[in-house]
LUMLUM-102041 format. One line per field, with one value per atom (N, C-alpha, C, O): residue number from 1; residue in one letter; atom name; x, y, z. Coordinates in Angstrom, 1 decimal. Example, Ala and Ser with C-alpha at 12.3 -4.5 7.8 and 13.67 -1.06 7.14 Angstrom:
% residues 2
pos <- (1 / 1 / 1 / 1 / 2 / 2 / 2 / 2)
code <- (A / A / A / A / S / S / S / S)
site <- (N / CA / C / O / N / CA / C / O)
east <- (13.2 / 12.3 / 13.2 / 14.2 / 12.8 / 13.7 / 12.9 / 13.4)
north <- (-5.7 / -4.5 / -3.3 / -3.3 / -2.2 / -1.1 / 0.0 / 1.1)
up <- (7.8 / 7.8 / 7.8 / 8.5 / 7.1 / 7.1 / 7.9 / 8.0)
% end
This chain:
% residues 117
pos <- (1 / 1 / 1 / 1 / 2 / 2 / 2 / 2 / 3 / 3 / 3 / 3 / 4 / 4 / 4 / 4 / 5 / 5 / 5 / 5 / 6 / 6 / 6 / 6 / 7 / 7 / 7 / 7 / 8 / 8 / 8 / 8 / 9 / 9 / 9 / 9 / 10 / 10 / 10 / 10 / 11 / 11 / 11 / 11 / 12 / 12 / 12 / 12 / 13 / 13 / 13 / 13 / 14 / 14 / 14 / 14 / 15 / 15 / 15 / 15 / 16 / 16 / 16 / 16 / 17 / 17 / 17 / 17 / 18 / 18 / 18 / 18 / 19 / 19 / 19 / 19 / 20 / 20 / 20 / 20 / 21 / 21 / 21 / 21 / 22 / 22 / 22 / 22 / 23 / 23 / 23 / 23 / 24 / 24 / 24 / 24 / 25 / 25 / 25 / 25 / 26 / 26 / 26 / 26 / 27 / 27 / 27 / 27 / 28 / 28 / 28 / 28 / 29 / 29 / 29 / 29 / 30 / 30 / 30 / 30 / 31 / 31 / 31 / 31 / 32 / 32 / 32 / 32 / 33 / 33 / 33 / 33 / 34 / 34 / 34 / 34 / 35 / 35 / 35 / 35 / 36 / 36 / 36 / 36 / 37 / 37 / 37 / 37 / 38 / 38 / 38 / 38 / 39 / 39 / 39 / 39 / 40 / 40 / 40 / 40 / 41 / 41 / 41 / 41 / 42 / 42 / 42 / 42 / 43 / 43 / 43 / 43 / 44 / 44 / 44 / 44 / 45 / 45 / 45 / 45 / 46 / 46 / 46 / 46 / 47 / 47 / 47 / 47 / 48 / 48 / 48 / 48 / 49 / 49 / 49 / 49 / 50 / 50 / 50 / 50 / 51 / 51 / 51 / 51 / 52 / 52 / 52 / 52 / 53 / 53 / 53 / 53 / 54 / 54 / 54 / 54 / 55 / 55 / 55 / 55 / 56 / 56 / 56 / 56 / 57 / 57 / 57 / 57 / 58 / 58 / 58 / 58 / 59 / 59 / 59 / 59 / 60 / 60 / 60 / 60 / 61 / 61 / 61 / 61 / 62 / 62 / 62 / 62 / 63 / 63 / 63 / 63 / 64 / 64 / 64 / 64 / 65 / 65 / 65 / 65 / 66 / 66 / 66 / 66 / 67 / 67 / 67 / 67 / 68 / 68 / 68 / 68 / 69 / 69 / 69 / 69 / 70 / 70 / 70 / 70 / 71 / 71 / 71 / 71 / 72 / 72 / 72 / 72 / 73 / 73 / 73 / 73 / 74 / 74 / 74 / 74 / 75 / 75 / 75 / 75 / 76 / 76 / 76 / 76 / 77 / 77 / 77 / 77 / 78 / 78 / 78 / 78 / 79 / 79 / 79 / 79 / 80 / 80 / 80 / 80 / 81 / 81 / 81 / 81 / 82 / 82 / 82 / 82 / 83 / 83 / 83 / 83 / 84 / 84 / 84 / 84 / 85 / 85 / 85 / 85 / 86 / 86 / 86 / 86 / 87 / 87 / 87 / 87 / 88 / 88 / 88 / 88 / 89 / 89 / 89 / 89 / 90 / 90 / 90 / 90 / 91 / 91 / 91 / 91 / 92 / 92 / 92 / 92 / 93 / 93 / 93 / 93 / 94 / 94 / 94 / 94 / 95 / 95 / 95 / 95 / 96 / 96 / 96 / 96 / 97 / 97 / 97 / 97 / 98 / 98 / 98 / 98 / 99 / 99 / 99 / 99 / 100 / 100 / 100 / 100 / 101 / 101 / 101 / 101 / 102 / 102 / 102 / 102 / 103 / 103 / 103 / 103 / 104 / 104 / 104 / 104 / 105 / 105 / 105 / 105 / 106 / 106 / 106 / 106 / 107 / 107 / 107 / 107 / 108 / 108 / 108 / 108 / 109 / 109 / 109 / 109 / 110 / 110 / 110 / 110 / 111 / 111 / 111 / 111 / 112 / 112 / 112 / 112 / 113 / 113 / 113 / 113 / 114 / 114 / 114 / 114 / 115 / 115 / 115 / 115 / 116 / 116 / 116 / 116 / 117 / 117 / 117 / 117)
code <- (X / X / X / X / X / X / X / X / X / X / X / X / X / X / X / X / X / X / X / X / X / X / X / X / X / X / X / X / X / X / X / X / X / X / X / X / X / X / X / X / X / X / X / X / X / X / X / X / X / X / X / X / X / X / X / X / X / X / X / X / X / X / X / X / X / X / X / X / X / X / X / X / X / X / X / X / X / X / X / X / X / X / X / X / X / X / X / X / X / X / X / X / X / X / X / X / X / X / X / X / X / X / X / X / X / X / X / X / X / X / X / X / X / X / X / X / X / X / X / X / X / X / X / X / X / X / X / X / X / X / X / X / X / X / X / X / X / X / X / X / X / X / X / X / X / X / X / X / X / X / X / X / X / X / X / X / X / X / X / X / X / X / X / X / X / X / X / X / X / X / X / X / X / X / X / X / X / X / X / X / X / X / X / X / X / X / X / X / X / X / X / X / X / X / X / X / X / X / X / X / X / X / X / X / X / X / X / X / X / X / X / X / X / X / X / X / X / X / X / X / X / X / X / X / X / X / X / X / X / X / X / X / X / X / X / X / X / X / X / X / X / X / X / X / X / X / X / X / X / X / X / X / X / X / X / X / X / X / X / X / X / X / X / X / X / X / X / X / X / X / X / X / X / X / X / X / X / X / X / X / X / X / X / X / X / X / X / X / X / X / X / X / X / X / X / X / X / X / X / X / X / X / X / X / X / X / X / X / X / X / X / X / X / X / X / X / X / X / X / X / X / X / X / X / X / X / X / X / X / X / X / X / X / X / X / X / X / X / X / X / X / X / X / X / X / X / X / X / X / X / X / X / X / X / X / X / X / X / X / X / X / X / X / X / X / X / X / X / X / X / X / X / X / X / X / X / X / X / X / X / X / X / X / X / X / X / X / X / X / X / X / X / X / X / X / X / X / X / X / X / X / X / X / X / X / X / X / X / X / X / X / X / X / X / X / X / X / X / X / X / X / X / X / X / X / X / X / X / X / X / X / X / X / X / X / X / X / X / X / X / X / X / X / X / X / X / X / X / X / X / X / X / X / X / X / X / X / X / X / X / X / X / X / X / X / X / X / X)
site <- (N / CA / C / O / N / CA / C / O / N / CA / C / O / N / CA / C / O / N / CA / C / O / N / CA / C / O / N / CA / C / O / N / CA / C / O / N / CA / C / O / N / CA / C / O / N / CA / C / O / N / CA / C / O / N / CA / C / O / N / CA / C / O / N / CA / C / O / N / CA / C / O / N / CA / C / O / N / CA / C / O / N / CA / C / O / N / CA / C / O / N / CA / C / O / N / CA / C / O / N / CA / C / O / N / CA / C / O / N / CA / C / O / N / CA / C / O / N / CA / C / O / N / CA / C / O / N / CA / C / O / N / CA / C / O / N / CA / C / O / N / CA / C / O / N / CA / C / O / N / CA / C / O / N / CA / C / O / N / CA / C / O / N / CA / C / O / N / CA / C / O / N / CA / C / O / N / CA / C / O / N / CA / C / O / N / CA / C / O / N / CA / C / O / N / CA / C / O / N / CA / C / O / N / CA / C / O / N / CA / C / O / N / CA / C / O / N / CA / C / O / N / CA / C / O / N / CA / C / O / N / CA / C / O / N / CA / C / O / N / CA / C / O / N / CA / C / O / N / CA / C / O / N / CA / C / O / N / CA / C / O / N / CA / C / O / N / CA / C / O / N / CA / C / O / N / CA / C / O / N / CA / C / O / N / CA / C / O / N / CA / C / O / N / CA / C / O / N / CA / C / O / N / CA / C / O / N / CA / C / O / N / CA / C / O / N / CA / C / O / N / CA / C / O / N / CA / C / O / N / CA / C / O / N / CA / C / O / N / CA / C / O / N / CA / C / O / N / CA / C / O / N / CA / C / O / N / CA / C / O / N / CA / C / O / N / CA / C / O / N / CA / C / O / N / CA / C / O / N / CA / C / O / N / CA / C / O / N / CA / C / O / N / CA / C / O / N / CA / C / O / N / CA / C / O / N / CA / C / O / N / CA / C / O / N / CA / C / O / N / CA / C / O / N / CA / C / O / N / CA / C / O / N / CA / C / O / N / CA / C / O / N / CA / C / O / N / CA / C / O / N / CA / C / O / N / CA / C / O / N / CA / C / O / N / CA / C / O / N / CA / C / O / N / CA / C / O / N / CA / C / O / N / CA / C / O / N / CA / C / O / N / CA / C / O / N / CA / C / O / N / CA / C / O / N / CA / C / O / N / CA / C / O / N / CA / C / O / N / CA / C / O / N / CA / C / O)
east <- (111.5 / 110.2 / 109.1 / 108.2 / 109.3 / 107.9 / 108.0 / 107.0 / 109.2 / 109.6 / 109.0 / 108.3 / 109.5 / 108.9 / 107.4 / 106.6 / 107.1 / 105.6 / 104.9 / 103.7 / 105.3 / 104.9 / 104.8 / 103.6 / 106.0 / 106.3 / 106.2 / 106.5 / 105.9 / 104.9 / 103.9 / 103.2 / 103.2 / 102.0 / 101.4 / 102.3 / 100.3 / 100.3 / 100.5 / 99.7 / 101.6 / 101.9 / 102.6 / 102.5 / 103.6 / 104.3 / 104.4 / 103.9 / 105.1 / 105.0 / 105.9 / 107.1 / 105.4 / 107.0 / 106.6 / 105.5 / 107.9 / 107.9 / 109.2 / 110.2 / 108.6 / 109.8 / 110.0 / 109.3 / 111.5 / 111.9 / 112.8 / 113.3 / 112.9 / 113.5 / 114.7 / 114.5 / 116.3 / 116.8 / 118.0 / 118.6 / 118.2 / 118.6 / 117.9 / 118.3 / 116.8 / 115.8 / 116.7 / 116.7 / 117.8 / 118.5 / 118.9 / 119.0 / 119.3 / 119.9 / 119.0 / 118.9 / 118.4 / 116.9 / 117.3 / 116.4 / 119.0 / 119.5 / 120.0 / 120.4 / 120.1 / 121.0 / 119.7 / 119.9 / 118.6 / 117.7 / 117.3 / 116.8 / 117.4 / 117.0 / 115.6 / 115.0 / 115.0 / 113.2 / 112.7 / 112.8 / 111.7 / 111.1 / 109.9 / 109.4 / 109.8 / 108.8 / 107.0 / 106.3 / 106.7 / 105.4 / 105.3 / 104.5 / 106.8 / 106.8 / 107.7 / 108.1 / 107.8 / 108.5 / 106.8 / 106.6 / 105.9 / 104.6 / 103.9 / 103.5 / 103.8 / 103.5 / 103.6 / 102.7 / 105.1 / 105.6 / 105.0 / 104.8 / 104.9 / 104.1 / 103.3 / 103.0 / 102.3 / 100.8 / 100.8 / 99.9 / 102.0 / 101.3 / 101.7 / 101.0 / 102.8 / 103.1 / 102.6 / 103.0 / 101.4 / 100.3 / 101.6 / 102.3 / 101.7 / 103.0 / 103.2 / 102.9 / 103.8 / 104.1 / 105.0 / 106.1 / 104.9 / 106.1 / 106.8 / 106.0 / 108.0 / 108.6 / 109.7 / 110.4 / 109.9 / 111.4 / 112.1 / 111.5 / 113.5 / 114.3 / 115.8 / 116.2 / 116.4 / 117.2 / 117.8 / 117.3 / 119.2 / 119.6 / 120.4 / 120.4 / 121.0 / 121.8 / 121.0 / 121.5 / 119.4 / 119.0 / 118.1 / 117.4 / 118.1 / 117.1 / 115.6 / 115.0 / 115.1 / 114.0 / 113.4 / 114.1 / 112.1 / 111.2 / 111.8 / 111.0 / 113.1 / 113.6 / 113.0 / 113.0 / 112.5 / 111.3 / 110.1 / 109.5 / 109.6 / 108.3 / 108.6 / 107.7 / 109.8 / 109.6 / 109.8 / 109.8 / 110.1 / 110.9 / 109.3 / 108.7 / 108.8 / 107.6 / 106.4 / 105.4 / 106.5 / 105.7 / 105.9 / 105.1 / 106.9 / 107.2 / 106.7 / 105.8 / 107.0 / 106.2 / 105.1 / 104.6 / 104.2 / 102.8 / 102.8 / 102.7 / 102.8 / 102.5 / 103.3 / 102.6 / 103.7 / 104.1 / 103.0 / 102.7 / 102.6 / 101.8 / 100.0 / 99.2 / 100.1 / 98.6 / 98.4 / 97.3 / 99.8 / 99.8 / 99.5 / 98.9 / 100.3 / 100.3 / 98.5 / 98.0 / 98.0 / 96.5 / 95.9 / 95.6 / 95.6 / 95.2 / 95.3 / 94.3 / 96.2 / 96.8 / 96.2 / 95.6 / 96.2 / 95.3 / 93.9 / 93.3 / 93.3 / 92.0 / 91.6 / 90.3 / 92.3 / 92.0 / 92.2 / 91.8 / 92.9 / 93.0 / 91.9 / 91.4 / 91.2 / 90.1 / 88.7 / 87.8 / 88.9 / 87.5 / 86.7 / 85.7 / 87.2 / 86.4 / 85.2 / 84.4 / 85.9 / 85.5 / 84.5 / 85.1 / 83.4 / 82.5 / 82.8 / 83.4 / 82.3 / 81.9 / 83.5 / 83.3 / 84.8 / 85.8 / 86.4 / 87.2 / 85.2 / 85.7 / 85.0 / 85.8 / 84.0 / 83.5 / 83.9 / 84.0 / 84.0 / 84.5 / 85.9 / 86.0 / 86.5 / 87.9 / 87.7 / 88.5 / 86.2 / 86.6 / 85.8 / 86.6 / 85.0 / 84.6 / 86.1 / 86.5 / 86.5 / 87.8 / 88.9 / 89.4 / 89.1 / 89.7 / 89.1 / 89.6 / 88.1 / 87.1 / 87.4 / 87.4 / 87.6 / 87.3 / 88.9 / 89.1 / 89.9 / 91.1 / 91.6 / 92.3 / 90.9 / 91.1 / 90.2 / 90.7 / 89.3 / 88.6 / 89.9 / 90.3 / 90.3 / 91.3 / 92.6 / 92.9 / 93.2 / 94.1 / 93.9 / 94.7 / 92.5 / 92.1 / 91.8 / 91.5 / 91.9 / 91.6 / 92.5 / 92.2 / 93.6 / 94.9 / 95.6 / 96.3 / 95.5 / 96.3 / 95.8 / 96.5 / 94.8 / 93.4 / 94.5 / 95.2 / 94.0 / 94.7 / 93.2 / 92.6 / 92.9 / 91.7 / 91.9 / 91.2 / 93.0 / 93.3 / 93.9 / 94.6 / 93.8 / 94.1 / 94.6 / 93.9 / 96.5 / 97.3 / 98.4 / 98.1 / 100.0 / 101.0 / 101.6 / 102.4 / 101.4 / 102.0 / 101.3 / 101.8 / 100.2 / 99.9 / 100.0 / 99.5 / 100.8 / 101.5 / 100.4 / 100.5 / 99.1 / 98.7 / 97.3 / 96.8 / 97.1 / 96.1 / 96.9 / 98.1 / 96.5 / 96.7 / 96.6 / 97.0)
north <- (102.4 / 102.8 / 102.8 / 103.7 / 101.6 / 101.8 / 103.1 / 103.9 / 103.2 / 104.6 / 106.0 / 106.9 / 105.7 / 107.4 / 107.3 / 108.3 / 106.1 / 106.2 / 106.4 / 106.6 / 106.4 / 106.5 / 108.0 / 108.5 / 108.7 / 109.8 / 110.9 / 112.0 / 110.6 / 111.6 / 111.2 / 112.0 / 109.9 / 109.6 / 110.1 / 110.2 / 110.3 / 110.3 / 111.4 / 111.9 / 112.4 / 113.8 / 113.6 / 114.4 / 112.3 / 113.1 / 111.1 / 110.0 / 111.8 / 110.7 / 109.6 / 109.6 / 108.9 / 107.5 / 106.7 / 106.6 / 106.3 / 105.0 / 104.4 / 104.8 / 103.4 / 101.8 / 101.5 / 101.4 / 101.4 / 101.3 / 100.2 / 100.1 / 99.3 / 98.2 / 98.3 / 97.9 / 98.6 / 98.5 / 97.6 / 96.9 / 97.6 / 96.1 / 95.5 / 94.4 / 96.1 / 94.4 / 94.1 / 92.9 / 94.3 / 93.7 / 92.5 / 91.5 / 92.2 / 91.6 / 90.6 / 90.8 / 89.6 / 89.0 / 87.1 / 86.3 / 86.8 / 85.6 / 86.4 / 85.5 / 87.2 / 87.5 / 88.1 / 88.4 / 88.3 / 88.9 / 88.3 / 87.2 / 88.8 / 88.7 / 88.8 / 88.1 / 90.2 / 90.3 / 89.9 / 90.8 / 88.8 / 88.6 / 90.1 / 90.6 / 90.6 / 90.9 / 90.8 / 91.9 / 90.0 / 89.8 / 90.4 / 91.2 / 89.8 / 90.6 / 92.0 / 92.7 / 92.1 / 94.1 / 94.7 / 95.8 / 94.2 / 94.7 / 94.5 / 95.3 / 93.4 / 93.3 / 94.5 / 95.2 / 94.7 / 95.3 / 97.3 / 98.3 / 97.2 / 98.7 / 98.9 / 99.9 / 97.4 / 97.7 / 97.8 / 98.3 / 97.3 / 97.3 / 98.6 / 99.1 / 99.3 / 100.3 / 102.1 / 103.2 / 101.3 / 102.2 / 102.9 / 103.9 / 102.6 / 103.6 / 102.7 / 101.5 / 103.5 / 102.7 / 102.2 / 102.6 / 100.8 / 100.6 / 100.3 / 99.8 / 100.4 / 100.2 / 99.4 / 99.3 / 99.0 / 97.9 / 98.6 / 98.9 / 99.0 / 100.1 / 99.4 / 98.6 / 99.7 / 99.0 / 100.4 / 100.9 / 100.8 / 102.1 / 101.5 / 102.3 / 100.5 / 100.1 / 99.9 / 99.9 / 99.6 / 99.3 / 100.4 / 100.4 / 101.5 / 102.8 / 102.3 / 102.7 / 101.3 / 100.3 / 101.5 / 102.1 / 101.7 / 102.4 / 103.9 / 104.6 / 104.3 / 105.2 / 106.4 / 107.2 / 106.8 / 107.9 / 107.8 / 108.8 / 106.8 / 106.1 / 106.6 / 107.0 / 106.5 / 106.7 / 108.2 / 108.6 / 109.1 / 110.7 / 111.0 / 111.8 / 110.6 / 111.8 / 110.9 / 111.6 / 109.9 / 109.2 / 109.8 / 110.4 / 109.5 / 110.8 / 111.7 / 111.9 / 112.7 / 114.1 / 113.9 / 114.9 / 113.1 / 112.8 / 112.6 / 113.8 / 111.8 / 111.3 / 113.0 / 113.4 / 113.3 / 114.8 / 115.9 / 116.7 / 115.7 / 116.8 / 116.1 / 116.4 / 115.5 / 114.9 / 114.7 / 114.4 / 114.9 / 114.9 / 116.2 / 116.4 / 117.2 / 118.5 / 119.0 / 120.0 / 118.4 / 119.2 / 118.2 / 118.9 / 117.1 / 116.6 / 117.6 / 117.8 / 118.0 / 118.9 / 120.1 / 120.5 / 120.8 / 122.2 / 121.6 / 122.3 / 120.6 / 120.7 / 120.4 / 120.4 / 120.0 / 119.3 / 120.7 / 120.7 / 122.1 / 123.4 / 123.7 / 123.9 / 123.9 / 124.6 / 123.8 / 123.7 / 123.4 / 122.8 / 123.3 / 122.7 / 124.5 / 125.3 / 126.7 / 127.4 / 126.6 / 127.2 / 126.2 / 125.6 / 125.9 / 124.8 / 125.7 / 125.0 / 126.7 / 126.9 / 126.8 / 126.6 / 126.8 / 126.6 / 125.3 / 124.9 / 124.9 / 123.2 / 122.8 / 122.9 / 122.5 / 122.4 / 122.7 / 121.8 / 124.0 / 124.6 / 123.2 / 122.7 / 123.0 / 122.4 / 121.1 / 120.4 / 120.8 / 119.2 / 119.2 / 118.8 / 119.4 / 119.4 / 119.7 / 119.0 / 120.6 / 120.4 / 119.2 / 118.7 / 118.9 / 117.5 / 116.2 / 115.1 / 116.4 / 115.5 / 115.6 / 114.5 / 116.5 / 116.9 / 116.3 / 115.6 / 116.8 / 116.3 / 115.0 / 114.4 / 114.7 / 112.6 / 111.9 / 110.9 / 112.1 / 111.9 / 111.7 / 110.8 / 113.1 / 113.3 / 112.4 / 111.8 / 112.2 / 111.3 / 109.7 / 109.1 / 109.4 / 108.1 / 107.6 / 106.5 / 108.6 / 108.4 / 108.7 / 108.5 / 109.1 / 109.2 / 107.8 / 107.1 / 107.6 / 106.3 / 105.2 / 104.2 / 105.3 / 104.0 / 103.0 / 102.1 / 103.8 / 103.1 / 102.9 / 103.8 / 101.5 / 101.5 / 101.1 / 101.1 / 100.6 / 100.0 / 100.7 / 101.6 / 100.5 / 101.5 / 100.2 / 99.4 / 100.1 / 99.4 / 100.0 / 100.9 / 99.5 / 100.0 / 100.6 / 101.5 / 100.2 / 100.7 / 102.0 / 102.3 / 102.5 / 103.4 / 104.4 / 104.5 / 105.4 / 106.4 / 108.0 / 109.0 / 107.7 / 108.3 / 108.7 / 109.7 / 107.4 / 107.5 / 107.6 / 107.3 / 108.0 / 108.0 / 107.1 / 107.3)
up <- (128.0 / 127.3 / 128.3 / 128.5 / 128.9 / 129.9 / 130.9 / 130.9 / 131.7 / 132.6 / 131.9 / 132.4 / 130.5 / 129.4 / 129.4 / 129.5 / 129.2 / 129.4 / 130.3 / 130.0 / 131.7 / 133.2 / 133.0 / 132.9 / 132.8 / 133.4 / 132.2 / 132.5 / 131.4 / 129.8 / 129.9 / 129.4 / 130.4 / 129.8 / 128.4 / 127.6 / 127.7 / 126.2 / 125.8 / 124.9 / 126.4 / 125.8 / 124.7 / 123.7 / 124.8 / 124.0 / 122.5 / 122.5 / 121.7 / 120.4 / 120.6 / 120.4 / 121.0 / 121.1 / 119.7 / 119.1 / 119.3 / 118.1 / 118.6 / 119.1 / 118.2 / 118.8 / 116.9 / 115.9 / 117.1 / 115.5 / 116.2 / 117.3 / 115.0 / 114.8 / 114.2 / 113.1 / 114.3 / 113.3 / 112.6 / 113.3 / 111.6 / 110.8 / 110.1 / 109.6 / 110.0 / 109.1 / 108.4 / 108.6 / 107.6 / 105.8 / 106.7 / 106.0 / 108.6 / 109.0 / 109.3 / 110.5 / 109.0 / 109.2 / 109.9 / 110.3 / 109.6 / 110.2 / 111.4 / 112.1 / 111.9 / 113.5 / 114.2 / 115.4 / 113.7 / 114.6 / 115.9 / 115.9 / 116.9 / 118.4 / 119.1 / 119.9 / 118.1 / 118.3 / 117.6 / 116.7 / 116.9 / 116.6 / 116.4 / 117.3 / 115.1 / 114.3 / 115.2 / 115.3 / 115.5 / 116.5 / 117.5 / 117.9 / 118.6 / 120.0 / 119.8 / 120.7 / 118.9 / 119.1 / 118.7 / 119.1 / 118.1 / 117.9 / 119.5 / 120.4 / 119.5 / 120.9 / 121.7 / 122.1 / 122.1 / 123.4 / 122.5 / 123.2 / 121.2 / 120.7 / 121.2 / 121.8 / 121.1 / 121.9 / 123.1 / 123.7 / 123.8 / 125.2 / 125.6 / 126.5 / 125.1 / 125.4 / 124.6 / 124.6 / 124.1 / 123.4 / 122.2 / 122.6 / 121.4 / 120.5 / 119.6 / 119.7 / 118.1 / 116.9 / 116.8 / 117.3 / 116.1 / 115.6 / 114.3 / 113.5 / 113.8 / 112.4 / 112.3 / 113.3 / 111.6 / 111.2 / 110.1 / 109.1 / 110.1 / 109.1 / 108.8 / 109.6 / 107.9 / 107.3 / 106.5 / 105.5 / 107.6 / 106.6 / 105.5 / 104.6 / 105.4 / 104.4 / 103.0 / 101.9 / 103.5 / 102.1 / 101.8 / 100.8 / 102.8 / 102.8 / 102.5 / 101.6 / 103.6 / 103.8 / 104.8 / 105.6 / 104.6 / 105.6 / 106.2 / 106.8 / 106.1 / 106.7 / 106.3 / 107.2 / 105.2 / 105.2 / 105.8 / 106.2 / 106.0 / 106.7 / 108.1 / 108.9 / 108.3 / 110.2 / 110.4 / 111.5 / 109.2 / 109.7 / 109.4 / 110.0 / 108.7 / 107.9 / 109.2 / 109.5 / 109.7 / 110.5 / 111.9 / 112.5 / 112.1 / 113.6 / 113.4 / 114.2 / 112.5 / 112.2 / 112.2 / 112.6 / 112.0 / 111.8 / 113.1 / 113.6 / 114.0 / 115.3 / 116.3 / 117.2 / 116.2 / 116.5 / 116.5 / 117.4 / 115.2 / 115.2 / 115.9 / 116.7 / 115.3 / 116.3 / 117.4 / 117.9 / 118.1 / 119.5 / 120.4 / 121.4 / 119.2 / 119.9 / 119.1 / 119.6 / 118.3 / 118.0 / 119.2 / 120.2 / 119.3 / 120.4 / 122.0 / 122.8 / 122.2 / 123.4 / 123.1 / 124.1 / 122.0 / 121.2 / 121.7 / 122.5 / 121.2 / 121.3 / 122.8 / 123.0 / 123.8 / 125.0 / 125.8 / 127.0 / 125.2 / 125.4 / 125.7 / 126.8 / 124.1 / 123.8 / 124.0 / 123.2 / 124.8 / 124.9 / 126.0 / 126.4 / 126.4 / 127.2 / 126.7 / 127.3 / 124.8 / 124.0 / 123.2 / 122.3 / 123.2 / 122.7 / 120.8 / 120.0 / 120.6 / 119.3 / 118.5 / 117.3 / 118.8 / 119.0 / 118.3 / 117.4 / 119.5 / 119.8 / 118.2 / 117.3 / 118.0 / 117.2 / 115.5 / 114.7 / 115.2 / 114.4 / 113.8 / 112.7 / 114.5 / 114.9 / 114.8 / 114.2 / 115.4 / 114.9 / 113.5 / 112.6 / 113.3 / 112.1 / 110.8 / 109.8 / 111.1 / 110.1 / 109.9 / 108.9 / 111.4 / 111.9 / 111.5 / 111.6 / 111.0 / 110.5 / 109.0 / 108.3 / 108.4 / 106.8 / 106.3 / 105.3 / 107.4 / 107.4 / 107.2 / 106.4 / 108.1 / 108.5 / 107.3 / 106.8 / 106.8 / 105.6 / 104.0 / 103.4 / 104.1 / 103.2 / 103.2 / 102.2 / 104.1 / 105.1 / 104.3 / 103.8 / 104.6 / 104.6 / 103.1 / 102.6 / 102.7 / 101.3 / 100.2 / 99.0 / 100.5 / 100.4 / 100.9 / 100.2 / 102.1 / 102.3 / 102.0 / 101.8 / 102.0 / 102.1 / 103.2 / 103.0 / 104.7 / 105.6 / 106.9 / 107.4 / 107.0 / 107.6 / 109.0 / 110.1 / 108.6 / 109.8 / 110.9 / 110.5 / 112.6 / 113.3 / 114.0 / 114.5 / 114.0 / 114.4 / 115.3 / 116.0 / 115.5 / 115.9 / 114.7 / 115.0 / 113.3 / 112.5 / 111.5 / 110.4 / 112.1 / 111.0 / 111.8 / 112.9 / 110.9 / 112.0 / 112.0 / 112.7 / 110.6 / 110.8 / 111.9 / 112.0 / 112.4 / 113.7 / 115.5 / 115.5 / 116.5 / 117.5 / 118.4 / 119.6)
% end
């Protein structure tokens, strides 16, 4: 993880998934330090359990989220040579994240909310 992060730096979407939670007596990472090692490695993270289909939509439609914000991030870091552009763009990006936030009522800006960057 750390190597991908050297050598992408923040182009591209990493998420650190946990998997097994249903397995919670054989666990090896503690819950705290797999968060930990998200933050230090600037990226989300999630805990999934396919046996009990625990979080496993959370991480496909969450990837997609962290996907696409990466690549508008990269769009806008484009066009910022175009000021009226630029603008135009964030002002929508603004109207967007509003909607977002009020929809998830997610205020918090952690390793696990896959809708901020």
């Amino acid at each position: 993880m750390r190597r991908l992060r050297r050598q992408e730096g923040k182009r591209c979407a990493v998420v650190l998934v946990g998997n097994k939670s249903d397995l919670a007596r054989s666990r090896e990472v503690s819950n705290e330090e797999a968060m930990s090692v998200a933050k230090e490695l600037n990226c989300k993270f999630i805990e999934t359990s396919a046996v009990l289909n625990h979080h496993v939509d959370e991480l496909l439609v969450g990837t997609m989220a962290q996907i696409r914000l990466k690549e508008r991030l990269t769009a806008l870091g484009e066009m910022a040579s175009d000021p009226k552009s630029l603008h135009r763009r964030n002002s929508v990006f603004k109207a967007a994240k509003k909607v977002i936030k009020r929809f998830f009522k997610s205020s918090k800006k952690g390793c696990g909310d896959f809708y901020t960057l």
